[in-house]
C-alpha positions in Angstrom: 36.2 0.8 -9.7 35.7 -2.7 -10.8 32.3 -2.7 -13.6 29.7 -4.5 -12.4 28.4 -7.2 -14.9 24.0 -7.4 -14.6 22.9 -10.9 -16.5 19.1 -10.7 -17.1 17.8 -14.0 -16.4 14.1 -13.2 -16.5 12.7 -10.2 -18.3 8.9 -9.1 -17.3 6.0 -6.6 -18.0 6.5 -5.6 -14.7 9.8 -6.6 -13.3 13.0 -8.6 -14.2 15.0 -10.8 -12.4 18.7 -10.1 -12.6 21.8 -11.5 -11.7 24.9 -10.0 -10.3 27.8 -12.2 -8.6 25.8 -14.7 -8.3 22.9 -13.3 -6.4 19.1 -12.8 -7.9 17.4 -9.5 -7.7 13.9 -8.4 -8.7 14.0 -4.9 -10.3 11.1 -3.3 -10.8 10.2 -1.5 -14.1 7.2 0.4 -13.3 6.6 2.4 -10.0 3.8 1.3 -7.4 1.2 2.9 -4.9 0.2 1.3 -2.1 -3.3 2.9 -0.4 -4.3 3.0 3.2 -7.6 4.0 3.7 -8.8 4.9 7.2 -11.4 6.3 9.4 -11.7 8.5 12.1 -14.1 8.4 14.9 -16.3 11.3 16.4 -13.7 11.9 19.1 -10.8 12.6 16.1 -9.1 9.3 16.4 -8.2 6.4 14.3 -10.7 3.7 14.3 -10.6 1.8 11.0 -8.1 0.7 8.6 -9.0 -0.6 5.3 -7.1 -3.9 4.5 -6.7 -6.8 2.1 -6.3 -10.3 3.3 -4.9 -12.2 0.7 -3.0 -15.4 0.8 0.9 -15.6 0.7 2.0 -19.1 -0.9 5.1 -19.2 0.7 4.1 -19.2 3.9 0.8 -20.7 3.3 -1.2 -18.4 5.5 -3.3 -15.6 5.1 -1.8 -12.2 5.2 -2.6 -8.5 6.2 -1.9 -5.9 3.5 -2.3 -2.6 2.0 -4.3 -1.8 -1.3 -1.4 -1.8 -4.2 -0.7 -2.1 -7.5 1.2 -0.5 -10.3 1.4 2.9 -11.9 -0.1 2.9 -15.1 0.6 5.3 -18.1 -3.1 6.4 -18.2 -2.5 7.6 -14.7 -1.4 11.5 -14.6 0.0 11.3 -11.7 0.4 9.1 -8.6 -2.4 10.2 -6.5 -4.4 9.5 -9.8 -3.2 5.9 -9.4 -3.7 5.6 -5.5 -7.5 6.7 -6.5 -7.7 4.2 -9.3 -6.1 1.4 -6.9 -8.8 2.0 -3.8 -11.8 2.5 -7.0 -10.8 -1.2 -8.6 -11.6 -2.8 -5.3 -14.6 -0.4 -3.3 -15.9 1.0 -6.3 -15.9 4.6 -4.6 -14.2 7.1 -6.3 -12.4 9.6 -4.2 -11.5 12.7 -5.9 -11.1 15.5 -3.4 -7.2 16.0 -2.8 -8.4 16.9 1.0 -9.3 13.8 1.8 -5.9 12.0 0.6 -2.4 12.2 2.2 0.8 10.8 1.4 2.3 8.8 3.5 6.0 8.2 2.3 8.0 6.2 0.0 9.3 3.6 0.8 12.4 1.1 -1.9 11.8 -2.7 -1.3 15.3 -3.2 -2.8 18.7 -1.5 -3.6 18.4 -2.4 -6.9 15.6 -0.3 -8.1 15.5 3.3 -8.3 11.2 3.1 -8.1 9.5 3.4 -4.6 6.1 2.1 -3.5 4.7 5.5 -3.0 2.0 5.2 0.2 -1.5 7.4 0.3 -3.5 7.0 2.9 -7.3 8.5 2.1 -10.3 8.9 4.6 -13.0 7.1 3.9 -14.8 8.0 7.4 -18.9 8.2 6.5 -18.5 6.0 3.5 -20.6 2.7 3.0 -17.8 0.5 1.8 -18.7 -2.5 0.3 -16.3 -5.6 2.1 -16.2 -8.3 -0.5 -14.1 -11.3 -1.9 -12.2 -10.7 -5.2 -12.1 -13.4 -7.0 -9.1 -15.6 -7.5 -7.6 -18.9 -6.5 -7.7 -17.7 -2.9 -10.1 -15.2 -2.2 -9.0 -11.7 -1.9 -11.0 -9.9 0.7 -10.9 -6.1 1.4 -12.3 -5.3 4.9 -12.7 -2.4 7.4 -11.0 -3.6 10.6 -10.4 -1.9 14.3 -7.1 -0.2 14.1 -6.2 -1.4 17.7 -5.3 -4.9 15.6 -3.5 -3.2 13.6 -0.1 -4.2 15.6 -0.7 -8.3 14.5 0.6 -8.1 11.2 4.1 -9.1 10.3 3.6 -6.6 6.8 6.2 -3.8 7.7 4.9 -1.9 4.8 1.2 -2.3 6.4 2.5 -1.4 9.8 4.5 1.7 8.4 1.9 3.0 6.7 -0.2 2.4 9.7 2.1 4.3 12.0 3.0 7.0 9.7 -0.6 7.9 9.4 -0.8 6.9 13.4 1.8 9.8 14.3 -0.4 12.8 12.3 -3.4 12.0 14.3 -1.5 11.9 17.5 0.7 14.9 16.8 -3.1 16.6 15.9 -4.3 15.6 19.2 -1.5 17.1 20.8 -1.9 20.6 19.2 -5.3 20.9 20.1 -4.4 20.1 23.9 -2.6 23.3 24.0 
């Protein structure tokens, strides 16, 4: 097997950019969580999702997406991130392991061996505080119906989504027999 030659054209805190054969990768060098929190409604179902709209400057539009950021090496482990995540932007600290779930993993390329690792957490009874973060486009986390859900072009969002969308049906189900 022919050796495959990796030129590092940018080198990052948190990711490079390589080439190989002339095509560009972005490798990531630390691991990420992404965090879906969610409520349920008196009858057991879904009814909110917790989102961030944020602003994607490729497409100059605003965007649908989950909570995420990085895995840090003060966190223990990676629900201990997902917590820290959804804390930096509601300020509500979650630390019962019932109310979390993991959702999946999920590798945004083939050239990294670290997954965005997906928690969804209930947040169902919760005053959640929907506010801007600041920035050169405003950052906004909201609450919204999980009907919309579906509008979103994000396929992480929308796996996520479903994912956590299939365990409340597949609950519903059980408790019909």
């Amino acid at each position: 097997m022919e050796e495959v030659k990796k030129k590092i054209i940018i080198q990052g805190e948190y990711e490079d950019v390589i080439e190989i054969d002339g095509h560009y990768y972005l490798v990531d060098n630390k691991d990420k969580v992404a965090v879906l929190p969610y409520t349920i409604s008196s009858d057991g179902l879904l009814e909110k999702i917790g989102i961030i709209e944020d602003w994607n400057y490729i497409e100059d539009e605003e965007v649908w997406t989950l909570l995420n950021g990085y895995i840090s090496t003060d966190d223990n482990t990676d629900l201990v991130a997902a917590n820290r995540i959804f804390y930096e932007v509601t300020k509500i600290n979650i630390k019962a392991a019932k109310d979390w779930m993991f959702l999946g993993a999920l590798y945004s390329n083939l050239t990294s061996d670290s997954p965005i690792k997906v928690y969804a957490v209930d947040v169902t009874g919760l005053k959640i505080q929907e506010e801007a973060q600041q920035g050169i486009k405003e950052k906004k986390f909201k609450l919204m119906d999980a009907s919309t859900v579906i509008r979103t072009d994000e396929i992480l969002f929308l796996a996520a989504y479903f994912r956590l969308f299939n365990v409340f049906y597949i609950k519903s189900l059980s408790k019909k027999k």
